[in-house]
C-alpha positions in Angstrom: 0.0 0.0 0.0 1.4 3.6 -0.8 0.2 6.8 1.6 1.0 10.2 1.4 4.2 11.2 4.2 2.0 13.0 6.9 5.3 15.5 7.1 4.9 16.5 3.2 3.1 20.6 3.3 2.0 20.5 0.1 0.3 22.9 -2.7 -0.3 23.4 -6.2 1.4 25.8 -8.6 0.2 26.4 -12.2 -0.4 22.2 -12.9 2.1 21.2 -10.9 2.3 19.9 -7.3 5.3 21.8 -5.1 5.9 20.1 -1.5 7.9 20.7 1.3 9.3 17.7 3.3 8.7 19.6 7.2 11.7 17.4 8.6 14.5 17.8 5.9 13.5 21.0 4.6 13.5 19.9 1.5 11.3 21.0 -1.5 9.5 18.9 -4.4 7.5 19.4 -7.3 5.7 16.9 -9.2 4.3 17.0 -13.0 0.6 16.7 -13.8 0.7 12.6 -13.4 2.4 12.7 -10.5 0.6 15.1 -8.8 -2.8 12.8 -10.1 -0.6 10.1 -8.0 -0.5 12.2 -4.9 -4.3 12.5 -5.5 -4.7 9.3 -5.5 -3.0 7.9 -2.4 -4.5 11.2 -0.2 -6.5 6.9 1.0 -3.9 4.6 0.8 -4.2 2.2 -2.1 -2.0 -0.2 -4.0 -0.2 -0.7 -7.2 -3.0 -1.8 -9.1 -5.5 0.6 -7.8 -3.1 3.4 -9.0 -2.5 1.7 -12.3 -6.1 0.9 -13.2 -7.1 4.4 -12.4 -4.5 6.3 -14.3 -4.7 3.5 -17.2 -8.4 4.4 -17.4 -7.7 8.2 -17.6 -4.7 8.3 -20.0 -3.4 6.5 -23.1 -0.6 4.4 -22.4 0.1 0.6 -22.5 -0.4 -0.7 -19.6 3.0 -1.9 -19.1 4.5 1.0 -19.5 1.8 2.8 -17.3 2.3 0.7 -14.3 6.3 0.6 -15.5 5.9 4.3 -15.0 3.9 4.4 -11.6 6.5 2.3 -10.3 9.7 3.8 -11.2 7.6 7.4 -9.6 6.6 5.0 -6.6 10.0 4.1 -5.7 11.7 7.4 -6.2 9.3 9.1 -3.6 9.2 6.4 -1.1 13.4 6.7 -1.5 12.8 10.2 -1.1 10.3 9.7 2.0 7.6 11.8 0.3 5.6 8.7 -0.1 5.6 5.7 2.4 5.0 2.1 1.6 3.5 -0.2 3.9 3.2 -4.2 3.6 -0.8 -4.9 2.6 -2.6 -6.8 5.0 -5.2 -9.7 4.1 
């Protein structure tokens, strides 16, 4: 499951999504899909979930959509913007 870091401040400028990480003072910004990806996981939700929905609403392969999600995925959980968490049955 993915969720948004409760210690991200975030807002939009233009189409874009600028955040600022409270504990490392760092700032982010995000392009149109990724900000639609911080939309998405405001309720935690999975890989699929995310992939279905964005597959639904642009047009991309599949592959490459979730290919995409997941390379995004993993840069902001390294970064801490986004946390994974192990799903639970």
């Amino acid at each position: 499951m993915y969720s948004r870091n409760l210690q991200i401040i975030d807002g939009e400028l233009d189409d874009n999504q600028v955040m600022m990480h409270i504990e490392k003072g760092k700032y982010f910004g995000l392009t149109p899909v990724g900000k639609r990806i911080w939309d998405l996981i405001e309720q935690p939700r999975n890989l699929d979930e995310i992939t279905d929905t964005l597959f639904s609403e642009y047009d991309v392969a599949k592959d490459k959509c979730e290919q995409e999600i997941r390379a995004f995925l993993d840069k902001a959980v390294q970064y801490n913007i986004i946390i994974r968490s192990e799903q639970h049955p």
